[in-house]
Every structure is written in structure tokens, then in C-alpha cells.
N, C-alpha and C positions, 0 to 999 in steps of 0.2 A: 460581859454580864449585862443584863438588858436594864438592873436597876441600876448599874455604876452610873453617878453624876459626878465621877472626878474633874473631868471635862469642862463643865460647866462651873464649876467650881474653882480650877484652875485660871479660868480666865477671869472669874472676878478677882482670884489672888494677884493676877498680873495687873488689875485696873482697869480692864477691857469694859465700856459701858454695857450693861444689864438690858438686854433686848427681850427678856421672854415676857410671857405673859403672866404677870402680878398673881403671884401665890400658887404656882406651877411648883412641880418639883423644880424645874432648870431654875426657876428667878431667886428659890429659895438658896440650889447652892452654888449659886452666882455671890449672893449675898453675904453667903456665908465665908466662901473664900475670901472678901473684900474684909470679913471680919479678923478670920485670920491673920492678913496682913497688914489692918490696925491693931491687931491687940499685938504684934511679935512673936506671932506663931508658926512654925513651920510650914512649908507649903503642903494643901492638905492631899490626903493620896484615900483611896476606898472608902469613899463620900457617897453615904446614900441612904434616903429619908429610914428614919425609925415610926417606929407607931406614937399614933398621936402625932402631937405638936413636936416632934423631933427628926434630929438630923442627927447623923454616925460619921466618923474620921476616925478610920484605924479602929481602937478598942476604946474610943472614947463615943460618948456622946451628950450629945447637947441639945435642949428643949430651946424654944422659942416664941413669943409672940411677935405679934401685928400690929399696928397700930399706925393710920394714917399714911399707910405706904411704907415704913419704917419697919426693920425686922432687929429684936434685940435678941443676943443667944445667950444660954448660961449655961454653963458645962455642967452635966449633972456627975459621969462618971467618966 
């Protein structure tokens, strides 16, 4: 699927340093997998941007902002 960023996301799950370019789809779910496994959540699988300021994992999804290079996520559903 040409929008799956499990991949990318996968690797920030593993801890692997964030090489893309700041506010790209890849840097956001690079990010986002790193969040995953600070908050204790499984490793994420069918990761890929929603509308707007949002990102998808499975049948969830999660908004986001920016601020100073930092990206906070909060699970809306």
C-alpha cells in the first residue's frame, strides 16, 4: 500500500535514530512509533497519516501537534 508508514514507524518503535525530513509523513511516524514504546503500547502495525493533524494504528487514531521540533500525540479514537 503506497500510504503504509508501518515501516517507518516500526523503526522509531525499535529506537532506530529519526533520519527524515522534519514534518514529512516518515519523521511523523517514526515519532510516533517512539511514542508507542514510551507510553507501553504495542508495536504499531497499519500506521498511516489521517486528515488534518492526524496519524492512524490499526482502528485507532491519534491527533498531534508540533512544537519546536517535538511532536505530542493524543489518541482521539
Amino acid at each position: 500500500m503506497a500510504n503504509d508508514l508501518t515501516t517507518y514507524a516500526r523503526a522509531g518503535y525499535d529506537g532506530n535514530d529519526n533520519p527524515h525530513l522534519c514534518t514529512s509523513p516518515a519523521w511523523y511516524a517514526h515519532a510516533f512509533g517512539r511514542y508507542m514504546h514510551d507510553t507501553g503500547r504495542p508495536v504499531p502495525t497499519d500506521v498511516r497519516m489521517g486528515r488534518g493533524d492526524s496519524i492512524r494504528c490499526r482502528d485507532m487514531r491519534f491527533t498531534f501537534t508540533t512544537s519546536a521540533g517535538r511532536v505530542t500525540f493524543i489518541r482521539e479514537s
